[in-house]
N, C-alpha and C positions, 0 to 999 in steps of 0.2 A: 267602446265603439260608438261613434256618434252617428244620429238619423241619416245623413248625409255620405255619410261611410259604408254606411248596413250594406249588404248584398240582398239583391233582388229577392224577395220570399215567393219559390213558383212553387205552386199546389199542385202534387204527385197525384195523377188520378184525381181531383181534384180532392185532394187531403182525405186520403184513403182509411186512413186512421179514424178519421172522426164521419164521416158521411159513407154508403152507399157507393163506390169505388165507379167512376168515370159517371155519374150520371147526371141529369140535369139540375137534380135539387144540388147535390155534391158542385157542381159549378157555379152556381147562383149562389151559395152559400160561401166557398171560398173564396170566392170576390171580393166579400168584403174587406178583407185581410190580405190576401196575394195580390201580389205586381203581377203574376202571371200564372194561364192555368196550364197545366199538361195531360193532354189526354191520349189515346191510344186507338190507331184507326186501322181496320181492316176490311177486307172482303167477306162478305155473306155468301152465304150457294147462294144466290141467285143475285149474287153481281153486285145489290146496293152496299155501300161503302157506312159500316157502323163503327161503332166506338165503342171496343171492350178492349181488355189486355190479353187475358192466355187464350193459348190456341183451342184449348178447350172446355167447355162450359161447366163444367163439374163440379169446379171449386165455388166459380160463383153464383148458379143456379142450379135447379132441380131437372135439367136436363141433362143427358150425354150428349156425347160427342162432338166433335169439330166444330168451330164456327164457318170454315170455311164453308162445310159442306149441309147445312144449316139454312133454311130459306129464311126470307125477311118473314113470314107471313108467322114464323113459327116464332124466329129469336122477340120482335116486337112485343112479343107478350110474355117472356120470361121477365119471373123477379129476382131480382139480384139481394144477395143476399139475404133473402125474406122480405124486404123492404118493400112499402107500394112502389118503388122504381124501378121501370123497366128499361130495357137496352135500348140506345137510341142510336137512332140513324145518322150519321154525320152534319148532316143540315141540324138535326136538332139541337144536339151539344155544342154546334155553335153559337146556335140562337139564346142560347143559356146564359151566354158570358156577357157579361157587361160589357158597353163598347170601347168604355176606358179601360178594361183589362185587357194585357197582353193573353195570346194564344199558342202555346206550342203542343204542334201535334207529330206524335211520334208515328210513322209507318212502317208497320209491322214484316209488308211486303212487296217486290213490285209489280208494278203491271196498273198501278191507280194514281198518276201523276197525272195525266189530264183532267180527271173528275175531283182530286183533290184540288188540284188550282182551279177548275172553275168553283169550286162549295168556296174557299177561302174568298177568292173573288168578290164576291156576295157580301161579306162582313166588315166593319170598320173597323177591325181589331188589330192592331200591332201583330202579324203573324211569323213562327219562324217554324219553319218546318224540320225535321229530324228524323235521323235513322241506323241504325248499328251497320245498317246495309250498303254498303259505296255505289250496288248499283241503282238503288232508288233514287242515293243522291242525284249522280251521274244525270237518270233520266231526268230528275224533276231541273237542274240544273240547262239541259238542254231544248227543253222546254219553255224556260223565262228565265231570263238572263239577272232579272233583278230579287226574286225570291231571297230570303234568307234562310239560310240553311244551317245545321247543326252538325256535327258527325259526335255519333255515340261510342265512347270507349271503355271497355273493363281490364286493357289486357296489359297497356304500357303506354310512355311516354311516347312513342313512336304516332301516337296519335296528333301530337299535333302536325306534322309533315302531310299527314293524311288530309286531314283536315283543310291545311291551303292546296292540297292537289286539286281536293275535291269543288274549291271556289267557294269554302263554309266562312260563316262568319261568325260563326261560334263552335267551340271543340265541348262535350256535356262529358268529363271525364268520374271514372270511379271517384266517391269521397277519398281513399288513402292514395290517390296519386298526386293530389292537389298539394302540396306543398308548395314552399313561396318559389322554388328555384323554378317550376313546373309553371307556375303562375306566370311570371317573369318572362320565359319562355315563351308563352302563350300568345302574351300580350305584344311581344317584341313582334311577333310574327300577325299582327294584327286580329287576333280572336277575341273574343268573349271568351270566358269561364264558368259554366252554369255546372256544378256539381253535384254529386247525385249518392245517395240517397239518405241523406243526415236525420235524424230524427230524435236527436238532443243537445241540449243548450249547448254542452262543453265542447260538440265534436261542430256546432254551427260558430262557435265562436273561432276556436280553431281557423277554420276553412276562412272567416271571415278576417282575422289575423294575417293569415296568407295572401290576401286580394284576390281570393275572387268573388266574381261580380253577383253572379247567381247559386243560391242554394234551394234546391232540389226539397222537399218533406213530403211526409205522410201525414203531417199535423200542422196545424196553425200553434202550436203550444210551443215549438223550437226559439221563435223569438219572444 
């Protein structure tokens, strides 16, 4: 596989594996090595829009319960995983990324499509937004006509029809549906391929065998 051939390297979490999982050192550090970073946006109790991934704080802090239900005043000052990194608010983690790195950010829920497109607004970063959910797409799609948009899939090939329902310009399918016929497909129907969630050499070459454009990790170590 030549440089020119590679598939896009986007940093899960911003390479979850080796850094402090969505934080700001984790994004500044990924940069230098990923085409793009992926992070993870939700709702706090009290409405400001942060970047963590599970609904609940348990696994990656010393706290319980909910994020949703979680004020900023509290989450701001948990550390993730022991690390001095704290959870940040969505302005921050974008202000992390380099302005030559791409951005995708996943939304976990809806009801946050105006405050995400203004925070993105704000930034010089190649942005494409994403969601397992059609009706976040839906709203965010309604909302600005020119966004780029993702649809996330685990379940089948039936994704990529979903995907130009929904006006996406990229379909983010499980790693083992990627195959070249699926690829092929993809692409006939004008999508991107960002694949998801590879985390060694043989299963990145693979996928990259197959054409597609983007691969998904937990590590900078895949390529």
């Amino acid at each position: 596989m030549s440089p020119t051939d590679a598939p896009n390297h986007i940093a899960h979490r911003g390479f979850a594996d080796d850094y402090p999982e969505n934080s700001p050192l984790a994004f500044e550090r990924a940069a230098d090595c990923a085409d793009a970073i992926e992070m993870d946006v939700q709702r706090c109790g009290t409405g400001e829009l942060v970047v963590f991934h599970d609904a609940k704080l348990g696994r990656l802090t010393d706290e319980y319960g909910l994020v949703q239900d979680t004020p900023w005043s509290v989450l701001r000052g948990l550390s993730i995983l022991g690390s001095d990194e704290t959870v940040p608010s969505l302005e921050t983690a974008l202000d992390a990324v380099p302005a030559g790195t791409a951005i995708n950010l996943e939304l976990k829920h809806v009801g946050m499509a105006d405050r995400v497109l203004d925070a993105v607004g704000a930034v010089e970063n190649e942005i494409l937004l994403s969601s397992f959910d059609s009706r976040v797409l839906r709203n965010l799609r309604e909302r600005d006509a020119d966004v780029r948009l993702a649809y996330i899939n685990q379940r089948g090939p039936n994704c990529i029809d979903t995907a130009v329902d929904l006006d996406c310009a990229c379909v983010h399918p499980r790693a083992d549906l990627c195959d070249a016929s699926f690829v092929a497909r993809a692409h006939e129907a004008g999508l991107t391929v960002n694949s998801w969630t590879v985390d060694d050499e043989e299963g990145a070459a693979t996928l990259a065998e197959a054409g597609v454009d983007g691969i998904v990790s937990d590590t900078s170590a895949v390529f």
